[in-house]
N, C-alpha and C positions, 0 to 999 in steps of 0.2 A: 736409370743410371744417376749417381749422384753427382751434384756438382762440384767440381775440386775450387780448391781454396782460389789456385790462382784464376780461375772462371767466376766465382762470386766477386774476388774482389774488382777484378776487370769489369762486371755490373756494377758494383757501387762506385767505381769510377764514373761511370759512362753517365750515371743517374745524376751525379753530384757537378760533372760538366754541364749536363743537362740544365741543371740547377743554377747555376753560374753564367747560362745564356749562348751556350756552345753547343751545336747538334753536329752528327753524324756525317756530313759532308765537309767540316771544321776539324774534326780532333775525333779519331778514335780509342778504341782502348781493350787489348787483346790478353788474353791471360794464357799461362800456359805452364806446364811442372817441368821442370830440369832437377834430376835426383829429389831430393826432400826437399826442396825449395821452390818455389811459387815464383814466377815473374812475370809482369805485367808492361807491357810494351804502349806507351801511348803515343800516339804520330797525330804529329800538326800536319796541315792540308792545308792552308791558308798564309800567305804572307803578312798578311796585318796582325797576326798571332803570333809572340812571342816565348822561347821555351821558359823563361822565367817568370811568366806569366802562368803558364798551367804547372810548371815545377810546385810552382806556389800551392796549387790548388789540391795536387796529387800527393802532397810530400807525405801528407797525414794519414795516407794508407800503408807507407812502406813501415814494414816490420824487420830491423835487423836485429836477431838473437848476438849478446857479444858475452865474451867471461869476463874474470875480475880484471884483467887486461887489456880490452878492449880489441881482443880477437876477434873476428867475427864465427860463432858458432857453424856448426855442419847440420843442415835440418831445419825446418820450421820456418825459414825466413820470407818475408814475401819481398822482392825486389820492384821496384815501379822505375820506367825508365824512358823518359821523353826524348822523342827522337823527331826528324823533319823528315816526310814522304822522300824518297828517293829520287820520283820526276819532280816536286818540287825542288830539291838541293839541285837537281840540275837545270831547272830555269834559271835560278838564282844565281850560279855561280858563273852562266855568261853575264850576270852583269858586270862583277868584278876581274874577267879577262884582263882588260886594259890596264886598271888598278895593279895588279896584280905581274904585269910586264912592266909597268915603268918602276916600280917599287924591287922586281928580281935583277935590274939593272943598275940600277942604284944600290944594291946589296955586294955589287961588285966592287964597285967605289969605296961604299963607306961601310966598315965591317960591322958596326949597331945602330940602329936609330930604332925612334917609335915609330909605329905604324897605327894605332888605335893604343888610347888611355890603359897604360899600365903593362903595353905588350911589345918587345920592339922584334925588329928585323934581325937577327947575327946572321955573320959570313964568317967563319972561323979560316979562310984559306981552303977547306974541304968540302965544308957541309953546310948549309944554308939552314936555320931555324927561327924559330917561334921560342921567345922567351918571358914569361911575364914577371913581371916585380916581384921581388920576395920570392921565387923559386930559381933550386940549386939548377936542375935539368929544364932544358926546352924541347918543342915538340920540332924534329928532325921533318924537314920538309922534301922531299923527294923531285919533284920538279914545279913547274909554272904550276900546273894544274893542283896539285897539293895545296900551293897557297892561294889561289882563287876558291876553293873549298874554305880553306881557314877565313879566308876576309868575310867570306857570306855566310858562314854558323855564326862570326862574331857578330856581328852586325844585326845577327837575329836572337844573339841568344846563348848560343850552343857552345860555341869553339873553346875548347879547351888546350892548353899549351903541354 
């Protein structure tokens, strides 16, 4: 059987990690086809490992096909897409429990403040979010536990608004 694109390239991931001083109890890297297009799944397992750290390393295998527009094409594409183990995101984020209680308290009070460089808190009266500088929309926070997840992707890397 032959190997599909996103199973090679999920190997020269994994070689190129390899390379890089990162083994298999550290950072994996899984490939897999969704319609014509390739995606590669890589998961940190390590706290002292950063997603902007392997971002870095894996960025040079991701293939997006786009037109004269900068559509992105249907077909061909290999997507690579760094993520943090599951029971790791949830050791992590009893760290920032607390953080994350006195800060949803404080969000009652005062309707924006920073919480980490470039990201603040809103309370619009409604809905509690995540907003970062220079963006129209923020990421709509659902309860406590929503932004103890946010406080610990940011902190490692990941958290997107």
């Amino acid at each position: 059987m032959a190997k599909t694109t996103a199973t090679k390239t999920a190997a020269e991931i994994r070689k190129t990690l390899k390379a890089e001083g990162y083994n298999t109890k550290e950072v994996t890297a899984k490939g897999e086809t969704s319609g014509y297009d390739s995606i590669v799944t890589v998961t940190i397992r390590q706290a002292n490992i950063t997603a902007a750290e392997i971002s870095e390393i894996v960025k040079p295998f991701e293939e997006i096909r786009r037109d004269g527009f900068g559509g992105i094409l249907n077909g061909g594409n290999i997507y690579v897409a760094v993520q943090y183990a599951d029971d790791f995101i949830g050791q992590t984020v009893n760290q920032f429990e607390n953080e994350a209680a006195d800060l949803w308290t404080r969000a009652d009070k005062d309707n924006s403040f920073y919480i980490r460089e470039g990201a603040r808190l809103c309370n619009n009266g409604m809905t509690k979010f995540i907003k970062r500088d220079g963006q129209m929309n923020g990421k709509v926070l659902a309860n406590l536990q929503a932004l103890a997840e946010w406080l610990a992707t940011a902190d490692y890397g990941k958290a997107t608004a």
